[in-house]
LUMVEX-703096 format. One record per residue (C-alpha): x, y, z. Coordinates in steps of 0.2 Angstrom, whole numbers, plus 5000, padded with zeros to 4 digits. Layout:
% LUMVEX-703096
XYZ...
***
This chain:
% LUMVEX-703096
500050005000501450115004502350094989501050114977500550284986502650324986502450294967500850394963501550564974503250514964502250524945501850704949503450794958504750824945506250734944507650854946506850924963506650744971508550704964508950864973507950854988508950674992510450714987511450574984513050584977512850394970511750274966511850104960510850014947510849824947510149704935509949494932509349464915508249494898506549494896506049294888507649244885507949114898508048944896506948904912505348944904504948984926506049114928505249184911503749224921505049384929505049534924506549604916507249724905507049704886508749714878507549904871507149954889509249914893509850024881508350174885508850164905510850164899510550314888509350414902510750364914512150454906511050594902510750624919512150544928514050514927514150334925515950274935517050144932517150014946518950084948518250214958517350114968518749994974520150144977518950244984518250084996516550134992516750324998516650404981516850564980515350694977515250814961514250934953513450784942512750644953513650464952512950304947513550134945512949964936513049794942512449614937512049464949511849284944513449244930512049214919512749164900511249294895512449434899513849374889512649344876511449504876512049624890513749654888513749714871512449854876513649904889514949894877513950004866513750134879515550124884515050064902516049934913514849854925515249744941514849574938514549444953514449254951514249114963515549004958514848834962513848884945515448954933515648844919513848774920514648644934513148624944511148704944510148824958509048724968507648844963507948794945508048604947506348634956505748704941506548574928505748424937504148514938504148544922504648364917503548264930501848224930500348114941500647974932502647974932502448014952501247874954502347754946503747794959502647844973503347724987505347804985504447984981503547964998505147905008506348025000504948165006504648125024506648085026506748285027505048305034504048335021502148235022501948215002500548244993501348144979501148274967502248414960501548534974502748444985504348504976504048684982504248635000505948574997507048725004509048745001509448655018508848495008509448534990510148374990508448274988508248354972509748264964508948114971507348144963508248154947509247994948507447914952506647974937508247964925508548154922510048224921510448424928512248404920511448324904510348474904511648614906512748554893511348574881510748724890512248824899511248954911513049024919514649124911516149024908517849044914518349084895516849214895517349274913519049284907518649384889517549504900518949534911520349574896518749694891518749784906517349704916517449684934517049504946516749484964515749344974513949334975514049194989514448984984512948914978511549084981510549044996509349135004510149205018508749225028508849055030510549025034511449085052512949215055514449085053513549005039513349185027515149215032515849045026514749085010515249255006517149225010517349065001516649144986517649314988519249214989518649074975518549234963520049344968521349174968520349104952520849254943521849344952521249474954522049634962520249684973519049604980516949624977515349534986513649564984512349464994511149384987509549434984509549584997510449605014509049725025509349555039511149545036512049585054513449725056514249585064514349475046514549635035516249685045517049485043516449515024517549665024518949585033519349515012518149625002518549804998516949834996515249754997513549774991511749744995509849784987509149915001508850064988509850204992509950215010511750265019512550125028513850115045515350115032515350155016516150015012514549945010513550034996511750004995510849954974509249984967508349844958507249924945507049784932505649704940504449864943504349834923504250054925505250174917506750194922506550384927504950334936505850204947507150334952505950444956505150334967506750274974506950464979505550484987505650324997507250385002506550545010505050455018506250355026507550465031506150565039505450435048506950315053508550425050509750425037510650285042510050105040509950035056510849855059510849735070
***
């Protein structure tokens, strides 16, 4: 409720004076994928960018912005400094092989180097998300194929707690502490997720990783295997964020050291963000545009799924900043 009435007060104030009535000196943009161009015909149902609406945010952005180079960022550790043209950055979550293929070259277009952050149990197509072997079984599965293996479904189900209902409805229950059953699953039914990705690659390669890098592309962790965080404890987002860090940087080697979380870190303690920032020189979450303790820790706005303009997003991300700001202070608050 409060976001749509945030976004109908944003449509009508202009958006020079909410840019100038927050005040931020930087802002960053980040983005997954393209509109339909998945191979997960799930993950189709999102809303992203068109490879169109890409290149129009790009162009609106350097018309308004000055887009930096993740240079600044790292020598700076995330306390860029403030000029008469607002600052804005780009990154991209996931490793997906969609942004080799359709992304990078609109960048390249526009002359923009982007942070990219991948999760490096999935480089080189070496294994798949949980989320997205839900989604393949789902697709390939039926009543009558269940029925046919109900008794090792069942006991594969209630071996992590789950009462079946022996149909696909029960895959959604399986969360990433029990990812493994999903393999298991698969083995039952003859399916095969690395048979699948070799004739569908869903992640960048080390050979792509490495031609973006010679291009001026920029890398950094984006956990091992993207959990949800929420569901994982202090010691376990440290191991994740850490591992991956290292995993990219000594892959590479790399001379800095990037992390976003994923999906967004507004429950990530103060406590993990300063471990992350014990190996990263900076790190990066989804909380809009929001200051942080240290500004080693910038904050992202996600606008692909609003499927809105991008000047109308900003516009609401501005005045979500104010409302905010007025009622809880500038500061994101942590744990």
């Amino acid at each position: 409720m409060l976001k749509e009435l945030l976004y109908h007060i944003a449509r009508i104030l202009p958006f020079a004076l909410l840019r100038k009535m927050a005040n931020r000196p930087v802002i960053g943009i980040n983005y997954h994928s393209i509109m339909g161009l998945d191979v997960d015909a799930e993950i189709n149902k999102n809303v992203y960018r068109t490879k169109e609406e890409l290149e129009a945010d790009l162009q609106f952005l350097q018309k308004h912005y000055e887009v930096i180079s993740p240079k600044e960022i790292i020598e700076s550790k995330g306390a860029v400094k403030s000029s008469k043209q607002p600052k804005v950055f780009i990154t991209l979550d996931d490793g997906l092989a969609i942004q080799y293929q359709h992304i990078v070259p609109i960048l390249s277009k526009y002359n923009i180097k982007a942070i990219f952050f991948i999760n490096p149990d999935f480089v080189d197509n070496k294994d798949l998300h949980y989320k997205r072997k839900v989604n393949y079984l789902i697709g390939m599965l039926n009543a009558e194929k269940i029925k046919d293996v109900e008794q090792q479904w069942g006991q594969i189900f209630k071996m992590v707690g789950i009462e079946p209902s022996y149909t696909t409805e029960d895959l959604y229950q399986i969360k990433y502490e029990y990812r493994t059953v999903l393999d298991q699953l698969a083995e039952v039914f003859q399916l095969s997720f690395t048979d699948l990705l070799e004739q569908q690659p869903v992640y960048l390669s080390s050979v792509q990783i490495k031609e973006m890098l010679d291009d001026g592309f920029y890398f950094g962790g984006h956990s091992m295997d993207h959990p949800n965080f929420k569901e994982l404890n202090d010691d376990q987002q440290i191991a994740q964020s850490l591992t991956s860090i290292r995993w990219v940087v000594d892959r590479w080697n790399l001379p800095y050291a990037l992390f976003a979380y994923p999906m967004n870190d507004q429950k990530i303690s103060k406590n993990v963000i300063n471990r992350v920032h014990q190996v990263a020189d900076v790190s990066f979450g989804i909380n809009g545009m929001m200051d942080e303790l240290t500004p080693r820790h910038m904050p992202r706005i996600t606008i692909e799924q609003s499927g809105k303009p991008i000047k109308q997003c900003l516009k609401y991300e501005y005045l979500r900043y104010l409302f905010l700001r007025l009622m809880n202070g500038k500061t994101y608050q942590r744990n």
